[in-house]
C-alpha positions as CSV (number, residue, x, y, z in Angstrom):
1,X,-40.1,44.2,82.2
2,X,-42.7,45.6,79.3
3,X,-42.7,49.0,78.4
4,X,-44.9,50.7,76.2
5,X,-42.4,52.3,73.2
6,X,-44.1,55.7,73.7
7,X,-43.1,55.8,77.7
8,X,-39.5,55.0,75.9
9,X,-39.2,57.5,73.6
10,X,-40.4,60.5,75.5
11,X,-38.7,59.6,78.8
12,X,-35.3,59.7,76.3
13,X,-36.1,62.4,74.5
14,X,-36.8,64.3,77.8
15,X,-33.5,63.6,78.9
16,X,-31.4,64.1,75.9
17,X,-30.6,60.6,75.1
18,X,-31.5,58.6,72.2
19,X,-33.1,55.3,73.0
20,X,-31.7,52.2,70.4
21,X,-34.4,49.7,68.7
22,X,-33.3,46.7,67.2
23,X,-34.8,44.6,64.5
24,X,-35.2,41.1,65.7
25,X,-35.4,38.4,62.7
26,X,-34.4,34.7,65.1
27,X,-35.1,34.1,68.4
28,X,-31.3,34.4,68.7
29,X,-31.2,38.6,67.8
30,X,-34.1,38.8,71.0
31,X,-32.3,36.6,73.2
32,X,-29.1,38.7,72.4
33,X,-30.4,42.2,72.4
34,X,-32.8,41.3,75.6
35,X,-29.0,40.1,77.1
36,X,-27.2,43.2,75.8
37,X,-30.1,45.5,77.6
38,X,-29.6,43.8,81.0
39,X,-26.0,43.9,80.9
40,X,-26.1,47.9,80.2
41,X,-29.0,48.2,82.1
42,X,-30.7,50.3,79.5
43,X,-34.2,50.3,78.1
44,X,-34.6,48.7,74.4
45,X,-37.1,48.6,72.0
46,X,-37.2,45.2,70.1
47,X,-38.9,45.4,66.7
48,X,-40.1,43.1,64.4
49,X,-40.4,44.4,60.0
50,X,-42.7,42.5,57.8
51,X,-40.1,41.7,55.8
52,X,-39.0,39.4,59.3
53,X,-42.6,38.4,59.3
54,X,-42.2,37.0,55.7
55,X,-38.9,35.4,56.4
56,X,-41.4,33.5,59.2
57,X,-44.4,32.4,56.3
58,X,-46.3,35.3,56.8
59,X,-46.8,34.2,60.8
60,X,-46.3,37.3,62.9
61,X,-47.7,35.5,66.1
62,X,-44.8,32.9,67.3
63,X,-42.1,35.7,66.6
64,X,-44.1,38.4,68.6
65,X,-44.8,35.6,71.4
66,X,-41.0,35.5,72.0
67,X,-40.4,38.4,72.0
68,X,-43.1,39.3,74.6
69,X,-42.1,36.7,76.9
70,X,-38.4,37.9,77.0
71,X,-40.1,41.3,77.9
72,X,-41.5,39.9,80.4
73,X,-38.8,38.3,82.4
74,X,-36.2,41.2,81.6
75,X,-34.6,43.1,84.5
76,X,-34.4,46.2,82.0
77,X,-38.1,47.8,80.1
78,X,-38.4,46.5,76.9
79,X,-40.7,47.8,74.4
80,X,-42.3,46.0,71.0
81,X,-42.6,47.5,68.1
82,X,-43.6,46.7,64.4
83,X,-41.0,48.0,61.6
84,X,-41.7,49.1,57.8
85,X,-45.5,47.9,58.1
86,X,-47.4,48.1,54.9
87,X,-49.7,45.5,54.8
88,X,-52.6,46.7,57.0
89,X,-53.7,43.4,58.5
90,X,-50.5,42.8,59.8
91,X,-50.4,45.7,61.3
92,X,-53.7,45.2,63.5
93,X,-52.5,41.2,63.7
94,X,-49.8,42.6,66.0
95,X,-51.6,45.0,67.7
96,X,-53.9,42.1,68.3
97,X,-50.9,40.2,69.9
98,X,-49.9,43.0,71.7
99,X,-47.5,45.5,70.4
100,X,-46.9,48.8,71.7
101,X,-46.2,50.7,68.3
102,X,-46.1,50.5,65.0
103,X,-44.1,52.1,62.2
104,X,-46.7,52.5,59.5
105,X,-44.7,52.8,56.0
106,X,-46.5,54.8,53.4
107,X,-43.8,56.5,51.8
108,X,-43.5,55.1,48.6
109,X,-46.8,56.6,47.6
110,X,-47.6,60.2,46.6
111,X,-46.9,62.6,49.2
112,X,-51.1,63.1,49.4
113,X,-51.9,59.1,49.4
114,X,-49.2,58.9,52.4
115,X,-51.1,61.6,54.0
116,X,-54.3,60.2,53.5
117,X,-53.2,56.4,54.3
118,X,-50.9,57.5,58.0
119,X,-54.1,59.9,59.4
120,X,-56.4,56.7,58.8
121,X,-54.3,54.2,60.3
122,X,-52.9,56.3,63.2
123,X,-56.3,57.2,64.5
124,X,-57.3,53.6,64.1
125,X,-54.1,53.3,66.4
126,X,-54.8,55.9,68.7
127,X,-58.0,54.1,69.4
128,X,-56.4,51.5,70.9
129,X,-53.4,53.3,72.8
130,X,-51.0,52.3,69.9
131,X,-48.3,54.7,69.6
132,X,-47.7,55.7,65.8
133,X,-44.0,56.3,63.4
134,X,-44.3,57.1,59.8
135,X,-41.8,57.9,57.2
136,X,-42.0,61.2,55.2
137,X,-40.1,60.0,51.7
138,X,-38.1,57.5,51.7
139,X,-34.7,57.1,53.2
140,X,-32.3,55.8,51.1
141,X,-31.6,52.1,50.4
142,X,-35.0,51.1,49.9
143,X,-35.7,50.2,46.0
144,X,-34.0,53.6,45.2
145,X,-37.2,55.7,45.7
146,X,-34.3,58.4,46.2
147,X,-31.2,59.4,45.7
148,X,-28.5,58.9,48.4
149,X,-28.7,62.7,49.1
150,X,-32.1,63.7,49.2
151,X,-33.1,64.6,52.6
152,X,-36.5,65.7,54.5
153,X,-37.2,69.6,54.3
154,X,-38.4,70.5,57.7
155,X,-41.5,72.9,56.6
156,X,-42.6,69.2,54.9
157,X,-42.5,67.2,58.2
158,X,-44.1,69.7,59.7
159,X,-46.8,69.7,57.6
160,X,-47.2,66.1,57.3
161,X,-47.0,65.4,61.1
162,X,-50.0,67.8,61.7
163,X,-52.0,66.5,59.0
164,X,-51.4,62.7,60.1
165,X,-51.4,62.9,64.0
166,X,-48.5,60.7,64.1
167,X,-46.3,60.6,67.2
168,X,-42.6,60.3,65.7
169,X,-41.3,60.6,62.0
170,X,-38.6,59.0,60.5
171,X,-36.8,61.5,58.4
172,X,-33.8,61.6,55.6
173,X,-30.6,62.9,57.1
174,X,-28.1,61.1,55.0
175,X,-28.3,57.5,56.2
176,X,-29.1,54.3,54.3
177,X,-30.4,51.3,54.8
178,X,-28.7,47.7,55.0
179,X,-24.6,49.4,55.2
180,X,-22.2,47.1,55.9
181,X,-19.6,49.5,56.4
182,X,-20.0,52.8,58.6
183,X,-19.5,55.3,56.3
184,X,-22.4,57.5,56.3
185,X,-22.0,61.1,57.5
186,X,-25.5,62.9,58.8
187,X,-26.6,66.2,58.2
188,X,-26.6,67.3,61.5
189,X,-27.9,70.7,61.0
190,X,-30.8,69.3,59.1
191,X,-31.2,67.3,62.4
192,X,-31.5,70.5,64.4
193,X,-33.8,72.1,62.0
194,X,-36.1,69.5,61.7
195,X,-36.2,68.6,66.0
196,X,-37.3,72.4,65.9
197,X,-39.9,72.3,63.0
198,X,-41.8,69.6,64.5
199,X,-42.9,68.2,68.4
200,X,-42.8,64.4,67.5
201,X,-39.5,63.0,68.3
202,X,-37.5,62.5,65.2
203,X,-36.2,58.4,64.5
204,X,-32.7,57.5,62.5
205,X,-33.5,54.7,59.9
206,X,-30.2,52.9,58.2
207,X,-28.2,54.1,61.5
208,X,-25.8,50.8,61.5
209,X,-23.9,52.7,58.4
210,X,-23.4,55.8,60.5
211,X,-20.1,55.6,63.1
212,X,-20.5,55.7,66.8
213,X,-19.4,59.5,66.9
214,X,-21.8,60.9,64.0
215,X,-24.4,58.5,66.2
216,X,-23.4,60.7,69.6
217,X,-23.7,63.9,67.7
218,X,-27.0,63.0,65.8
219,X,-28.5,62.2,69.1
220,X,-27.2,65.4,70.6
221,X,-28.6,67.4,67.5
222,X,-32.3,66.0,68.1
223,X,-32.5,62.0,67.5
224,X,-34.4,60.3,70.0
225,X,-35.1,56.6,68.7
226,X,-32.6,55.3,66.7
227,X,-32.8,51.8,64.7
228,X,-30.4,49.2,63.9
229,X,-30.5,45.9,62.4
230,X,-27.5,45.6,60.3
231,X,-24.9,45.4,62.4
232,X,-26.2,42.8,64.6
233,X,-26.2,40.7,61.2
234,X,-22.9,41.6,60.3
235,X,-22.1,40.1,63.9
236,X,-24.3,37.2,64.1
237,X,-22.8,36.3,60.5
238,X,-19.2,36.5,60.9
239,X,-19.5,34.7,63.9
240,X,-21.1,31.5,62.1
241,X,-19.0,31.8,59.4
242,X,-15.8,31.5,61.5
243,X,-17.1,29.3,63.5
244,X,-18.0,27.1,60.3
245,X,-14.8,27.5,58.7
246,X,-12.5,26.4,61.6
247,X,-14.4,23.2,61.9
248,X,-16.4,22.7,58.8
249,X,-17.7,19.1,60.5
250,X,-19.9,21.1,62.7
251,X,-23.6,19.9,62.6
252,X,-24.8,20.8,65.5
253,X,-26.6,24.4,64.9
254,X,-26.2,25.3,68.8
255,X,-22.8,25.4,68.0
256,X,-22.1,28.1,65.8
257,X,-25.6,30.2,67.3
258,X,-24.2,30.5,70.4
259,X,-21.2,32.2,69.2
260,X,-23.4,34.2,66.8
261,X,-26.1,35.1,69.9
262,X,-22.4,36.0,71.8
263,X,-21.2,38.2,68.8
264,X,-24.6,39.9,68.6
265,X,-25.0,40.6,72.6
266,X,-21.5,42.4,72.4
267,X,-22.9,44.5,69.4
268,X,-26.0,45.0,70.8
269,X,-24.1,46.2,74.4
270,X,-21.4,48.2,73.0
271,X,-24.4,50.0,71.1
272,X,-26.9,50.4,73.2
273,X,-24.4,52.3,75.4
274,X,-23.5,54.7,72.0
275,X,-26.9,55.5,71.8
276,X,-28.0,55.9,75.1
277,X,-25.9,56.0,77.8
């Protein structure tokens, strides 16, 4: 069933849970995470980066139209959601089609241009009922705009959130994005300080690097809305790729996405249930 992201976000962060978004890049990682919702019978956000968008030709519309139409027929709310937007007429392109929220990515520019650029965008948002994330630096991962261990001073977010009006902040804790082992340890005090410096519930970016417990504990410390797209890749490609290696004659693409869909649904599943159950 749809669900608006914000409804999401503040009925987990009422209740002490964190609530798991996933990016979605085929119609395979929706069809799996939608799957993985139902069969945990928790909520999901399913978001879509413009860096998915690219992968598409620049067409946000048949990607977002899936996605709404498994929404739709779920037995579980599921939310949509735009991810690392920077390009500002894709951002109202999917609030055109219908999103719920948007992550508006300004934090690669000077700390006042981010300021400036969020508070312009998020009351064009807020016009509309479009629930607003913004990054304060840049977590690590990302074209090395920091170093692995810089991390988001509380008094800062603070700041920025009141000047920007935004309704959740991703923050620098010690995750990374794109991992592809889960190494990453959190600073779970900074965690605590930071849910206590500001009201907006606080996201985990690069969170498919961080193990399940560190997940549990961030959560418990303050996390509310946690993404992961990683890990469903890992999943979706080590399933092709054994698929494709034990019968190299395979032509048939249904056979080695199923498989892939299958190994991303368990992912997704296993968690979803990490995260928020």
């Amino acid at each position: 069933m749809p669900a608006a992201t914000a409804e999401l976000v503040l009925a987990a962060r009422a209740s002490g849970r964190g609530i798991a978004a996933f990016n979605v890049i085929t119609l395979e990682h929706a069809e799996a995470i939608t799957t993985a919702a139902e069969r945990t019978g928790l909520p999901v956000i399913l978001q879509i980066s413009e860096n998915a968008v690219k992968f598409h030709g620049g067409h946000a519309e048949p990607l977002l139209a899936a996605t709404a139409t498994l929404a739709r027929s779920a037995t579980v709310p599921v939310a949509l959601h735009l991810d690392h937007i920077k390009d500002e007429v894709l951002l109202r392109a999917g609030v055109a089609a219908g999103v719920t929220s948007v992550m508006f990515d300004a934090s690669t520019l000077p700390y006042e241009e981010n300021v400036r650029a969020t508070a312009r965008v998020t009351a064009w948002a807020h016009d509309r009922g479009v629930w607003v994330e913004a990054e304060l630096g840049e977590v690590g991962g990302k074209d090395g705009a920091h170093a692995p261990g810089v991390r988001t001073d509380p008094a800062e977010a603070a700041a920025f959130t009141a000047a920007t009006g935004v309704d959740a902040l991703a923050v620098a804790v010690g995750s990374s994005h794109a991992m592809t082992e889960r190494t990453a340890g959190l600073d779970l005090d900074l965690i605590a300080r930071l849910r206590t410096a500001i009201e907006v519930p606080l996201v985990l970016h690069g969170s498919s690097g961080v193990p399940d417990e560190t997940l549990r504990l961030a959560v418990t410390a303050g996390m509310t809305k946690v993404n992961i797209g990683t890990a469903l890749n890992i999943a979706f490609s080590t399933a092709v790729r054994e698929h494709l290696t034990a019968d190299p004659a395979t032509v048939d693409p249904r056979r080695y996405l199923r498989p892939a869909r299958d190994a991303m649904t368990t992912t997704a599943a296993h968690l979803l249930q990490v995260v928020g159950g």
